[in-house]
N, C-alpha and C positions, 0 to 999 in steps of 0.2 A: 504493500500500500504506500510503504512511505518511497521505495523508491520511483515507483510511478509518477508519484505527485514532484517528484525532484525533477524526471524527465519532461511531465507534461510544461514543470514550467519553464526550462530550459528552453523547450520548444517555442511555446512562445515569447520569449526574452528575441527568441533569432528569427520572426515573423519582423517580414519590414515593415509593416502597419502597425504592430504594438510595440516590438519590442526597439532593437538595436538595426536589424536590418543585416545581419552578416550576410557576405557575398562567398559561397565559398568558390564561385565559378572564379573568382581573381586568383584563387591560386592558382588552378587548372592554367588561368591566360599567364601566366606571370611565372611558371615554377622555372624558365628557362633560367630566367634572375637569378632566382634563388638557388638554382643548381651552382650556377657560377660563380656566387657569394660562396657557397660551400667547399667548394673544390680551393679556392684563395684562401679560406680558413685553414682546413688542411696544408697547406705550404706555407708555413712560417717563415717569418725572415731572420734566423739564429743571429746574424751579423749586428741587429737591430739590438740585442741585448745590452750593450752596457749604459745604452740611454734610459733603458726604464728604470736602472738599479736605484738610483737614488729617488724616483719619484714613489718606487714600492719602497722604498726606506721611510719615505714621509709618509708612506699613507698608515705603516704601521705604527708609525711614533704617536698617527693622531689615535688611530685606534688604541693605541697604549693608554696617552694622556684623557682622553675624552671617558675610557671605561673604568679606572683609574679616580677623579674628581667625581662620575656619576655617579659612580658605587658608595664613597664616601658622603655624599649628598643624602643619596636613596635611604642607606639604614635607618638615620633617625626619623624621615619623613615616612617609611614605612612603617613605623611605630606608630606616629601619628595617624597614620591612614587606615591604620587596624581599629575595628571593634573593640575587640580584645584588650589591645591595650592603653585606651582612648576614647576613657568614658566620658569626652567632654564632648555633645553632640555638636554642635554648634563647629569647635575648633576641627572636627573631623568632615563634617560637611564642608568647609571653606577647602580645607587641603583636601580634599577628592575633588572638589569642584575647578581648582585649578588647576589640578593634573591632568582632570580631562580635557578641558582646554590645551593642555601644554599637547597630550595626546595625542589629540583630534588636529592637529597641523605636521602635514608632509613632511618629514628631514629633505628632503631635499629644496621645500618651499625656506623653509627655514633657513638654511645654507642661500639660495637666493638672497634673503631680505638682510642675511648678516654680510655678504658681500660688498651690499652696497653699501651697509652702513660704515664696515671697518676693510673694505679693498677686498683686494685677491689674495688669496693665500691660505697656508694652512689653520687661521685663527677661528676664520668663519665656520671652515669643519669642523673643527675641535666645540666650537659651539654648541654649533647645531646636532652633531652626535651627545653631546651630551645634556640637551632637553628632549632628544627621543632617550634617549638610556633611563635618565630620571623617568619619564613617564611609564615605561614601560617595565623597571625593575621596580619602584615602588607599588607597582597594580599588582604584580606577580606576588611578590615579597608580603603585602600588605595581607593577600589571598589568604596566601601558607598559613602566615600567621592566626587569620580567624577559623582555621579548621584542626588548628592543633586544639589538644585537650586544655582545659582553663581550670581544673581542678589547681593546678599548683599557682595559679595567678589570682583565684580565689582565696587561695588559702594565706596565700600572702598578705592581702588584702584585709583577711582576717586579723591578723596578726599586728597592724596597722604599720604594715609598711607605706613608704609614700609609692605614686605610679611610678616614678625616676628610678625606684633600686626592685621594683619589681618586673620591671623591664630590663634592666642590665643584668640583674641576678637570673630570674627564671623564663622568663621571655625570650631572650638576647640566645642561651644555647642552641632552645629548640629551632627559630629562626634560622641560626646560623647556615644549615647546611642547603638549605632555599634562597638564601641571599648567595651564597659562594656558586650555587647553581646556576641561577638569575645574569651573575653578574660574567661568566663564564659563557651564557649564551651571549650577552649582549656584546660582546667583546666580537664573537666570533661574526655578530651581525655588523656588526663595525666596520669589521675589515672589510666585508662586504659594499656597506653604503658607503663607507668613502674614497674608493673608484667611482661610487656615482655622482657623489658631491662635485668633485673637479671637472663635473662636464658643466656646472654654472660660475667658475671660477674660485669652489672652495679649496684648492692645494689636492696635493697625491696624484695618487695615478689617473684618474678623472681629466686634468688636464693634458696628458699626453693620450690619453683614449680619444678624447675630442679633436685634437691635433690630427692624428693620423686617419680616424674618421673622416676627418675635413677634405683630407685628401684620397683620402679611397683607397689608403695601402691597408689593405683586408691582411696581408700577411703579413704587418708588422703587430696590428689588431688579435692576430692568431697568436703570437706570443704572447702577449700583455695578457689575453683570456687564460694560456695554458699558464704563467706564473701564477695569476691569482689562482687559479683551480688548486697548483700547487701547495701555497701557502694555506687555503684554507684545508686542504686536508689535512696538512700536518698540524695544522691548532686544534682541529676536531676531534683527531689520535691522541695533541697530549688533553687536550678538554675531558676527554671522556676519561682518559688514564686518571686523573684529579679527580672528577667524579665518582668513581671507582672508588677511589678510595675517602672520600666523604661518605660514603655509601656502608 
């Protein structure tokens, strides 16, 4: 039943009178393109390498720096954003409500708007990765926190501890290995968006993407894709290793 109902509406989502209008006959006219794009992918231009090294050098340092400041931002503000541990309604409403706000705007929008404010370069990335970081480990973080058990936050509370040392003390463990999680994905998403940042002039590899896009060398493109493909499996192998052992 329920997948029916996913298909029916898919179907009409791709109805050109209600939905979106998809054309698939364009690929059918066009796949020659897109063969040719393919086969330029495939042949890389190895000679091309020592131009990207330093711009995948920046793009990691933002990813470092930006996951880095987020993380340490995120922990108390996911205190705050908890139930749990954040029985003041009021002060929990206000920080959920700007978070979603923070949220609900594009990293890439955001990196835009910080461009123009403070130039080109790596600052605007660093930014804007880290008001998507904040939003999205504090939602995560804030989650964990209201599904763990409250028996020992209760009991704290009993005992008339203030909320400050009932959070550091008994809160702050359980959390822990959902923040180290959290912050361990968002790293890994990092590396990722900021190759896409530099296509609006936030620093990393983003700007030599756009560069060589501009010009249509598909096989120097085909390197830049296999480094980063590179680099994020190897954070994923040791992410998950870390995990592993959180676990």
């Amino acid at each position: 039943m329920i997948l029916a109902a996913v298909v029916t509406v898919t179907v009409v989502m791709c109805l050109p009178v209600i939905g979106i209008g998809v054309d698939f006959s364009a690929i059918a006219r066009n796949w020659q393109n897109g063969a040719d794009k393919i086969v330029k992918l495939l042949l890389p231009d190895w000679s091309f390498f020592p131009r990207t090294v330093a711009p995948l050098i920046e793009t990691l340092q933002m990813a470092v720096i930006a996951t880095a400041i987020g993380a340490a931002v995120s922990l108390p503000l996911s205190f705050w954003a908890a139930r749990a541990t954040n029985p003041n309604t009021t002060a929990r409403v206000i920080v959920r409500g700007i978070l979603n706000v923070i949220r609900s705007v594009p990293d890439l929008l955001y990196a835009a708007i910080l461009v123009a404010m403070v130039g080109v370069g790596a600052l605007p990335g660093i930014l804007a990765l880290l008001l998507f970081n904040v939003g999205i480990i504090v939602k995560l973080v804030s989650e964990a926190i209201d599904t763990n058990d409250r028996g020992p936050l209760e009991a704290g509370r009993a005992v008339g501890a203030t909320q400050a040392k009932i959070n550091r003390t008994l809160a702050l463990p359980d959390a822990w290995p959902a923040f180290a999680n959290q912050t361990l994905y968002v790293f890994e998403l990092n590396v990722r968006a900021s190759t896409v940042l530099g296509l609006v002039g936030a620093g990393g590899m983003g700007l030599l993407i756009d560069a060589v896009r501009t010009f249509y060398r598909y096989d120097q493109l085909s390197l830049i894709i296999l480094e980063i493909l590179i680099v994020v499996i190897v954070i994923d192998l040791v992410s998950d290793a870390i995990r592993r052992r959180l676990v």
